[in-house]
C-alpha positions as CSV (number, residue, x, y, z in Angstrom):
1,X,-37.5,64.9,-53.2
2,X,-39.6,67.1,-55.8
3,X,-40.7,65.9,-59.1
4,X,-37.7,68.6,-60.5
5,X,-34.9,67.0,-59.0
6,X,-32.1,68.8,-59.5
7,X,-28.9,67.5,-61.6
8,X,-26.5,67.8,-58.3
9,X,-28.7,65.2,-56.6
10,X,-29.4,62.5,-59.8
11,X,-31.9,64.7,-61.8
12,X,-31.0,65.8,-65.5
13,X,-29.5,68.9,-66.3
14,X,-30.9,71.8,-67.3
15,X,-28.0,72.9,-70.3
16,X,-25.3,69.8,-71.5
17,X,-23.4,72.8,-73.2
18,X,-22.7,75.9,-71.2
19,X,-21.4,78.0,-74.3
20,X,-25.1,77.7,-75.8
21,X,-26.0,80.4,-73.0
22,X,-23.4,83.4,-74.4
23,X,-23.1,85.3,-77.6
24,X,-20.2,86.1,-78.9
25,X,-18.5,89.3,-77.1
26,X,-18.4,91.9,-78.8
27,X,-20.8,91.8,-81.4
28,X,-19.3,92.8,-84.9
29,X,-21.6,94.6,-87.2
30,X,-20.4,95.0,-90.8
31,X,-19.6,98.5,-90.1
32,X,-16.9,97.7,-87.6
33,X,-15.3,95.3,-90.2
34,X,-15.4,98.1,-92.8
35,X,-14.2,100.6,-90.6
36,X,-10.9,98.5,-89.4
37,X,-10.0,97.5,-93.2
38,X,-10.3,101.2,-94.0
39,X,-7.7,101.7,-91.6
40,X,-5.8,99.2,-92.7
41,X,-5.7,100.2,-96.5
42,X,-4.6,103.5,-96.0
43,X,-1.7,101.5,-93.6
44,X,-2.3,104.0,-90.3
45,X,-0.8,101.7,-88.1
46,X,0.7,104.2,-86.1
47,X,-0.7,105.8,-83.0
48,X,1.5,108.3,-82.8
49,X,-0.1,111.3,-85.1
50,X,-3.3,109.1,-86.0
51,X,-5.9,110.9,-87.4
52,X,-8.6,108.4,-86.2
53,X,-6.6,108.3,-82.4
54,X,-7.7,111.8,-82.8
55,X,-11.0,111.4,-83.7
56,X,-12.0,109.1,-81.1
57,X,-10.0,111.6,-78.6
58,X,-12.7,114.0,-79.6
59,X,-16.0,111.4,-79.7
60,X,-15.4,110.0,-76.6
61,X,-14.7,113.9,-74.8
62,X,-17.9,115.0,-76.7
63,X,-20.0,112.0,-75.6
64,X,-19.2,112.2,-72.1
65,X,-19.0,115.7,-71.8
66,X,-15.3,116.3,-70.8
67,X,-13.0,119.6,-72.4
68,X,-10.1,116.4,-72.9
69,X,-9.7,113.2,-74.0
70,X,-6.5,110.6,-74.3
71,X,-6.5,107.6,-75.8
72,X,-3.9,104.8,-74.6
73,X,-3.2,100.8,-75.4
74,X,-5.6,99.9,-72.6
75,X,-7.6,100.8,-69.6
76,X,-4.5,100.0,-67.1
77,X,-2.7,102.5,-68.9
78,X,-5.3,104.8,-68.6
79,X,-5.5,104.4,-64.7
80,X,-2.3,104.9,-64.7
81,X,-1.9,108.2,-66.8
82,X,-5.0,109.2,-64.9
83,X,-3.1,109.4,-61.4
84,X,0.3,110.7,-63.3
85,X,-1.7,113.8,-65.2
86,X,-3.2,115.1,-61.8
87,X,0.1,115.7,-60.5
88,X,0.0,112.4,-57.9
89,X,3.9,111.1,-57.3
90,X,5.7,109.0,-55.2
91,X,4.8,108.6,-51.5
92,X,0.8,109.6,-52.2
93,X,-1.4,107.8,-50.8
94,X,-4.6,107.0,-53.1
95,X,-7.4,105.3,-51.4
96,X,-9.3,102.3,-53.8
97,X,-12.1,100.0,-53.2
98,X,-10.7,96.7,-51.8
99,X,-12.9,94.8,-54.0
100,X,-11.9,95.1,-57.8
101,X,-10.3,94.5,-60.6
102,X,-6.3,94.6,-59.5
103,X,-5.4,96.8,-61.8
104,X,-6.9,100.0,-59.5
105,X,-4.4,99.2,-56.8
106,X,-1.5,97.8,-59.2
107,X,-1.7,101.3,-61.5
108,X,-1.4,102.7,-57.7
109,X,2.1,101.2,-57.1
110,X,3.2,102.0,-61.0
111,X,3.0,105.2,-60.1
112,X,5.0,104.9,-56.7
113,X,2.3,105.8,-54.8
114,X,0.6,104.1,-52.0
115,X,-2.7,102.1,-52.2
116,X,-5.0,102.6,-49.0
117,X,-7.6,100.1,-49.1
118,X,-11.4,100.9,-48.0
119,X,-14.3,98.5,-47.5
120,X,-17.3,98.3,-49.8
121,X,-20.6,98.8,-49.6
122,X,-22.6,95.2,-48.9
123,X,-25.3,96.0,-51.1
124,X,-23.6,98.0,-53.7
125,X,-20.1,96.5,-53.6
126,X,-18.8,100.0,-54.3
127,X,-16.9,102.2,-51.8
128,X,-18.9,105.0,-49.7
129,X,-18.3,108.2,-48.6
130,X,-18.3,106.7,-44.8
131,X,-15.9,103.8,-45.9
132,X,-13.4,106.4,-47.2
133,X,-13.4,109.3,-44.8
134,X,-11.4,106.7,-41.9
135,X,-8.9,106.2,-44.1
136,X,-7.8,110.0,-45.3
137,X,-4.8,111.3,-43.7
138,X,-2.3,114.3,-44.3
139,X,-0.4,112.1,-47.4
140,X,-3.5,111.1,-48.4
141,X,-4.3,113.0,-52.0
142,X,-6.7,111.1,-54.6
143,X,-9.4,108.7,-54.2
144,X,-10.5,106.1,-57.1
145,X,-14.2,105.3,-57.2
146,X,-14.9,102.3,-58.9
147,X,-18.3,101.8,-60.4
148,X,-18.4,97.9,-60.0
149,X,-20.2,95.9,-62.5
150,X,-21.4,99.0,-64.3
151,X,-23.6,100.3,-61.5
152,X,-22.9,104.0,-59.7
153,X,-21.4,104.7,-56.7
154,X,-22.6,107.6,-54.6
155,X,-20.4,110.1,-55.9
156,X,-22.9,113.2,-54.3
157,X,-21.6,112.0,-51.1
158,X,-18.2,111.0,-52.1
159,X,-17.5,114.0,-54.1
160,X,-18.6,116.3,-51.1
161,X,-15.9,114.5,-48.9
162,X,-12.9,115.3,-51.9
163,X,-14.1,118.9,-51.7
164,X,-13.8,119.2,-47.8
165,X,-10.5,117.1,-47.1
166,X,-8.9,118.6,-51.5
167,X,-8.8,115.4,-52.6
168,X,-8.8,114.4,-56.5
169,X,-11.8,112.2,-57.6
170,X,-10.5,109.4,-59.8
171,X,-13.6,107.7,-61.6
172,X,-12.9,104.1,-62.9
173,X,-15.5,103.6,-65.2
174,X,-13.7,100.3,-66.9
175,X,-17.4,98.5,-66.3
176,X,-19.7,101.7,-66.4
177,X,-19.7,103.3,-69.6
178,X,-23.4,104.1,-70.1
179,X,-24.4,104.5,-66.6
180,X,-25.9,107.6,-65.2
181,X,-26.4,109.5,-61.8
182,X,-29.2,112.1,-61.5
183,X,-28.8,112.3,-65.2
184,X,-25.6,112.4,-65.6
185,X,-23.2,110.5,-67.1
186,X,-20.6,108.2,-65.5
187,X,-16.9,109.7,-65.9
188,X,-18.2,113.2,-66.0
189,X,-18.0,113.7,-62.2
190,X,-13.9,113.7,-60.9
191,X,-11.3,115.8,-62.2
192,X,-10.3,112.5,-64.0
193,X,-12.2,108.8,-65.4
194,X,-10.5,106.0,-67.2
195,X,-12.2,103.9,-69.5
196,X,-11.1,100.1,-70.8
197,X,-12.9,99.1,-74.1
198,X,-11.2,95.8,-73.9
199,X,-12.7,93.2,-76.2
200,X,-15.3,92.2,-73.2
201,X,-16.4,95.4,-72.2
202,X,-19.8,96.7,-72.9
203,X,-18.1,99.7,-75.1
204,X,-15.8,97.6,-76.7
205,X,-12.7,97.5,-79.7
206,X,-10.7,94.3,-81.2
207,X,-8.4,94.3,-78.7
208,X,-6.9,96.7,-75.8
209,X,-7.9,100.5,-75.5
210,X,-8.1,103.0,-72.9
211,X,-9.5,106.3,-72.5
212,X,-8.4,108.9,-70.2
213,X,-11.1,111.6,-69.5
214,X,-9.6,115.3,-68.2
215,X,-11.4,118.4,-66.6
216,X,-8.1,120.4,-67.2
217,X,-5.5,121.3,-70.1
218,X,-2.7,121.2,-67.5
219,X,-3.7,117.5,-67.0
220,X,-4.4,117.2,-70.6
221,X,-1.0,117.6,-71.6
222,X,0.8,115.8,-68.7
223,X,-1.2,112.7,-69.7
224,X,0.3,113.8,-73.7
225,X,3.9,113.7,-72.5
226,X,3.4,110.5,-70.0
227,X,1.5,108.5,-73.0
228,X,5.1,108.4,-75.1
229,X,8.5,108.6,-73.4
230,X,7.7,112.0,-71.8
231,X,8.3,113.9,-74.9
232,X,6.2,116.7,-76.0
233,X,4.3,115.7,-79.6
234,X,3.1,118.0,-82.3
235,X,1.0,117.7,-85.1
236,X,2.9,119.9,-87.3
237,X,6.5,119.9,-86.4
238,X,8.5,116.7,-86.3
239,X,9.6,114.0,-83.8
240,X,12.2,115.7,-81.4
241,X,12.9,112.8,-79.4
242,X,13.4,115.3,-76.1
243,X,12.1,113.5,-72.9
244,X,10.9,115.9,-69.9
245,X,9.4,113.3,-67.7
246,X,8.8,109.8,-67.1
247,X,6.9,108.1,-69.8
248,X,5.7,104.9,-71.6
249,X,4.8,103.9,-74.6
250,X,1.1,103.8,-74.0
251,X,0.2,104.7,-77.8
252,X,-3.2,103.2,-79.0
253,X,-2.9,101.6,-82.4
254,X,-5.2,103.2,-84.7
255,X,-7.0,99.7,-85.9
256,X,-8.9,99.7,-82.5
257,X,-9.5,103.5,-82.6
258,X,-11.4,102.6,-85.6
259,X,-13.8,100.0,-84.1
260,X,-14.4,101.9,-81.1
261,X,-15.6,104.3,-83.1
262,X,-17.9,102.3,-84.6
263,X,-18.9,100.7,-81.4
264,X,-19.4,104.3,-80.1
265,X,-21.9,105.3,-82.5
266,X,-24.1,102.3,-81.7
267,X,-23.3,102.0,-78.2
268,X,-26.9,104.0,-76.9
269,X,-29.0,101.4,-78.6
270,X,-27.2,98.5,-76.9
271,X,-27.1,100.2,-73.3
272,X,-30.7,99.7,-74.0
273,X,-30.9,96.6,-74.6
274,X,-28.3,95.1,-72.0
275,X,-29.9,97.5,-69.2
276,X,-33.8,95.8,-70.4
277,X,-32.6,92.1,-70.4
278,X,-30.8,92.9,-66.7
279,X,-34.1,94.4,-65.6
280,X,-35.8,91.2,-66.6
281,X,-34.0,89.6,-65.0
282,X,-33.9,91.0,-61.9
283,X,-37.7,90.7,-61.9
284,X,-37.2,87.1,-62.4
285,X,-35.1,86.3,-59.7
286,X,-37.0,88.8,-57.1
287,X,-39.8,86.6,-56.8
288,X,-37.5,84.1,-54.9
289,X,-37.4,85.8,-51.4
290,X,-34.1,84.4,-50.6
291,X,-32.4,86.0,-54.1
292,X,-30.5,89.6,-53.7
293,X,-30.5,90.8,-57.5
294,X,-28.5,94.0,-58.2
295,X,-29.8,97.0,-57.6
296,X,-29.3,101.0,-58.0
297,X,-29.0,103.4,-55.8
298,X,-31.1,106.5,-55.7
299,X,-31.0,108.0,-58.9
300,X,-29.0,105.8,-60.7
301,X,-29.2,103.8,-63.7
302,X,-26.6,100.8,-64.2
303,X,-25.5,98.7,-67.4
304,X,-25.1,95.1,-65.6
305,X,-21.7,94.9,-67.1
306,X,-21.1,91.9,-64.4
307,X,-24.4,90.4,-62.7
308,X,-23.8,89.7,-59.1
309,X,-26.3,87.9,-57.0
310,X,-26.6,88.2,-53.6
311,X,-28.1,86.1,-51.0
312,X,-31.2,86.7,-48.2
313,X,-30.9,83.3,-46.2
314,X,-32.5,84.6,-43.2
315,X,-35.7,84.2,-45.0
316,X,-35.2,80.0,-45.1
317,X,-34.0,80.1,-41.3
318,X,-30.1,79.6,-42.7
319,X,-27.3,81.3,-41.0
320,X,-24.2,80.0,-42.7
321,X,-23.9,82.3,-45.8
322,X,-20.5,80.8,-47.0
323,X,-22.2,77.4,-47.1
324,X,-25.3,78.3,-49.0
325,X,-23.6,80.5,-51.4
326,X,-21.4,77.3,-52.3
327,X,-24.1,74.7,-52.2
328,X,-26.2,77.0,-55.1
329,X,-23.4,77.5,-57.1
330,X,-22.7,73.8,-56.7
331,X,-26.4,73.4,-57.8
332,X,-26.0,75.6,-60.5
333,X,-23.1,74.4,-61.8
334,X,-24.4,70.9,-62.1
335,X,-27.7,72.3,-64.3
336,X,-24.8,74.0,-66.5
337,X,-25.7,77.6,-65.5
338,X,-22.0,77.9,-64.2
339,X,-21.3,81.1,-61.9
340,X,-18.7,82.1,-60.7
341,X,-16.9,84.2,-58.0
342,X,-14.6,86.9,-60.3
343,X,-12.9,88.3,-56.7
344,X,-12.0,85.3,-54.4
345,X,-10.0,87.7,-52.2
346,X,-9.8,91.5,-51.6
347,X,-7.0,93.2,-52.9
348,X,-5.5,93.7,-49.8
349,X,-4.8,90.0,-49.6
350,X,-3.7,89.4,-53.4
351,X,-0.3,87.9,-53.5
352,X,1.7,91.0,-54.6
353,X,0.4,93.0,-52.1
354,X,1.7,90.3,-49.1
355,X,5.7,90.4,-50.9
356,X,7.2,93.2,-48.8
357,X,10.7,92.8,-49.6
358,X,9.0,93.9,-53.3
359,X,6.4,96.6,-53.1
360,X,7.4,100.5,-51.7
361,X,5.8,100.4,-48.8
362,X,4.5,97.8,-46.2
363,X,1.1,96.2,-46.2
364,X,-0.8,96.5,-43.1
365,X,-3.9,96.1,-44.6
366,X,-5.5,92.8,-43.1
367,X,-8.2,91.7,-44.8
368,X,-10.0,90.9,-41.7
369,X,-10.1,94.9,-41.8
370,X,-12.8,94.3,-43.9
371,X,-15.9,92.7,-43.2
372,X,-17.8,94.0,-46.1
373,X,-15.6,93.1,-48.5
374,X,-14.9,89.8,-47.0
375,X,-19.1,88.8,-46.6
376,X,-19.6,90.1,-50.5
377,X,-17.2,87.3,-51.3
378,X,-18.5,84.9,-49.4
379,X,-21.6,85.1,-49.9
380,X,-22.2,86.2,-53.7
381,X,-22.1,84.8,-57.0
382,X,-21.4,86.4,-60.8
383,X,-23.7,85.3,-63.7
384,X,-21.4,83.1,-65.9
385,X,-18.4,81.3,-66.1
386,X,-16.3,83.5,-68.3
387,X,-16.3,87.0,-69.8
388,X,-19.2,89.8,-69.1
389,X,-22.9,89.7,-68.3
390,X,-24.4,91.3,-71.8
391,X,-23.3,88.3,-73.8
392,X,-25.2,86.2,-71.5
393,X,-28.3,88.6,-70.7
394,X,-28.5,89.0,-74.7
395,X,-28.2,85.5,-75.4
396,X,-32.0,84.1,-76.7
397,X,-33.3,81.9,-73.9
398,X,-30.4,82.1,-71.3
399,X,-32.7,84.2,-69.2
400,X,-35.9,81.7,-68.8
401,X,-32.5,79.3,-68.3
402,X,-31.5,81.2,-65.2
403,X,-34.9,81.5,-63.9
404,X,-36.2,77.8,-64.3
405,X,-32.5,76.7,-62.5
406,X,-33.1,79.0,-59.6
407,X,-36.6,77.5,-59.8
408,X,-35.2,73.9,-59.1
409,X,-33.1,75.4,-56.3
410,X,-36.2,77.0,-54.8
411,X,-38.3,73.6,-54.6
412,X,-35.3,71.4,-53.7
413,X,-34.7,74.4,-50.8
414,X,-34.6,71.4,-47.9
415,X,-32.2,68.8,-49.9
416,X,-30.1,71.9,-50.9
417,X,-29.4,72.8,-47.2
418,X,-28.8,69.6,-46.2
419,X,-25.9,69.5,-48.7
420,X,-24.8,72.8,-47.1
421,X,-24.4,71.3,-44.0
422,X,-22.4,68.7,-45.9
423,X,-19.7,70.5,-47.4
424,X,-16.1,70.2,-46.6
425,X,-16.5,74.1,-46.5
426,X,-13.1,76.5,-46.5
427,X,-13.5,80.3,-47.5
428,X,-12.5,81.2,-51.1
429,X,-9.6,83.5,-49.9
430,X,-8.1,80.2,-48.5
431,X,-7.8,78.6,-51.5
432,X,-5.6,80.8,-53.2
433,X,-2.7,79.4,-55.3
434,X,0.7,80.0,-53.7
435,X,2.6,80.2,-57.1
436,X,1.1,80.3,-60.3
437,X,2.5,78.7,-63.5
438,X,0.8,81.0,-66.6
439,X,2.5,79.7,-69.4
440,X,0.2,79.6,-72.5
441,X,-2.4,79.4,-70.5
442,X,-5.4,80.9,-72.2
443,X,-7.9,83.4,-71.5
444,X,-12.0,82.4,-71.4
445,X,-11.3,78.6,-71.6
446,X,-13.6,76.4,-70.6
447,X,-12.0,73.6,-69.2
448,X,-14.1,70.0,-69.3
């Protein structure tokens, strides 16, 4: 064995505490803290009638170019209010990636409508114009595009298929806020684009928030009325408590308006940074032939808001992808640069989706429907073991950490596939609990 044995096989590890390797998430300047206690003094706890809601309304349509802005509680609400203000209703079929956050789908069945699942991309993990054409039909009338892990999908070709078979273009941009295609921002394309500033997203607030971006004031104001109780709210008139259509309360309080504000204003400069510190290391990992770092498509500039890493084993003569896959993250685990999956199984084959006697409709949707999907599972990994990539890639020597593990990896190669070989292998969507017990359990733990 090499002189750099590796901590899976006896050698010492690399990192003894795997929290050294992450900033916390988000970072708080003083100008967020002075922002939220000036909010607070002047007691605007309210989002209904918020004068900094409204603010941020206007930012956030300014910054990304859009005539309308609504901000909600979180970016599941603003999924939801997306589908609900372009006229979308019960029995509509909506076509999603099935690899993503489950929120896409689940805001999908909120709504009453009908989730039709389409394979990803095995390179960009995002859906494609050729994976969502199969799957339109005469019920069929939005499609959400998620831009996973903060990297474009090809909306040129996507958005020329809406146009020929009237379909509404949904953007997700939850992990994308930043990224640009030819130019162009991310969330300026469809007649729609939600945005989560959750606490771990690059654009980020203390807490839940959600932004819903519109192309149209008919939309605008639907999304008004279905943010609280379906009633129609002015500015200068009071409360009438008069319902018109179904509603939530999806009000955002006015304490996070007031950090994402902040947050906003500085949010160039960090793209910057997180998008350099990705780049680096990419560069890093390509000079191991068997390494798959992310990459963008033509025209296209990410913000590595999750860092997948992808696999090339038919340059060490391996075949087995599932095997490999588990016998580096194995590897890596043991030096304390824990990875992790993030998606163990695609949507189609979540729990909820499988109770028929529950949902509106029936799933048909087998996940062995979709390769793709299936092989990105199987055969990827996500840099860290909690939270979102920039608190890792802006993290002061986790980088060279990364790079000198996949190092050890790289000149153990022949012990590492013998371990392969080894392993009492099943597939990670065989794993999967078959009831859950989530009492006070806690989000980000690490457990020892």
């Amino acid at each position: 064995m090499s002189v750099n044995k590796l901590a899976l096989f006896g050698g010492t590890p690399l990192v003894k505490n795997h929290t050294s390797l992450r900033i916390a998430w988000p970072i708080v300047t003083k100008r967020d803290r002075l922002a939220v206690m000036e909010c607070f003094d002047r007691e605007d706890f309210s989002g209904r009638g918020s004068q900094e809601v409204y603010t941020l309304e206007e930012e956030m349509a300014d910054y990304f170019s859009m005539p309308y802005a609504t901000a909600l509680n979180s970016g599941t609400a603003a999924l939801h209010v997306a589908l609900a203000s372009l006229g979308i209703g019960e029995g509509d079929e909506v076509i999603v990636p099935n690899l993503t956050f489950i929120a896409t789908a689940m805001t999908v069945v909120h709504n009453g409508s009908i989730p039709i699942f389409a394979d990803v991309d095995p390179y960009t993990y995002n859906i494609t114009a050729e994976t969502i054409i199969p799957k339109v039909t005469r019920k069929t009338k939005a499609v959400i595009v998620v831009h996973l892990h903060g990297f474009p999908a090809d909306l040129r070709e996507i958005k020329k298929a809406c146009k020929k078979w009237n379909l509404a273009l949904i953007e997700d941009v939850a992990q994308a806020p930043g990224a640009s295609l030819d130019g162009k921002l991310l969330g300026s394309f469809g007649d729609a684009s939600s945005f989560s500033l959750m606490s771990q997203k690059n654009l980020a607030t203390c807490g839940e928030c959600g932004i819903l971006l519109n192309r149209k004031m008919q939309a605008k104001n639907r999304a008004e009325m279905v943010r609280i109780y379906g009633e129609i709210l002015k500015s200068n008139a009071p409360r009438k408590y008069n319902s018109y259509t179904l509603g939530w309360n999806y009000t955002l309080n006015p304490l996070q308006a007031a950090m994402a504000r902040t947050q906003l204003n500085n949010f160039d400069r960090l793209t910057k940074k997180i998008r350099s510190a990705g780049q680096l290391l990419d560069k890093g990992l390509s000079a191991f032939p068997w390494v798959r770092p992310p990459k963008d498509i033509r025209g296209a500039r990410g913000v590595y808001h999750f860092y997948r890493i992808g696999f090339e084993i038919s340059t060490i003569g391996y075949m087995n992808t599932g095997r490999f896959r588990k016998a580096v993250q194995d590897a890596l685990d043991a030096e304390g640069l824990n990875v992790r999956h993030y998606q163990n199984v695609p949507l189609s084959g979540q729990p909820i989706f499988s109770a028929k006697d529950y949902l509106p409709f029936k799933n048909s949707f087998e996940i062995a429907n979709f390769p793709n999907t299936l092989e990105v599972i199987r055969s990827t990994l996500l840099l860290g073991a909690i939270s979102s990539a920039p608190g890792y890639l802006l993290c002061p020597g986790t980088i060279a950490k990364c790079l000198e593990g996949f190092m050890k990896i790289h000149e153990n190669m022949e012990h590492v596939l013998e371990y392969a070989d080894k392993i009492a292998y099943r597939e990670p969507w065989d794993d999967i609990p078959k009831t859950s017990d989530s009492f006070r359990s806690g989000y980000g733990i690490l457990m020892k």
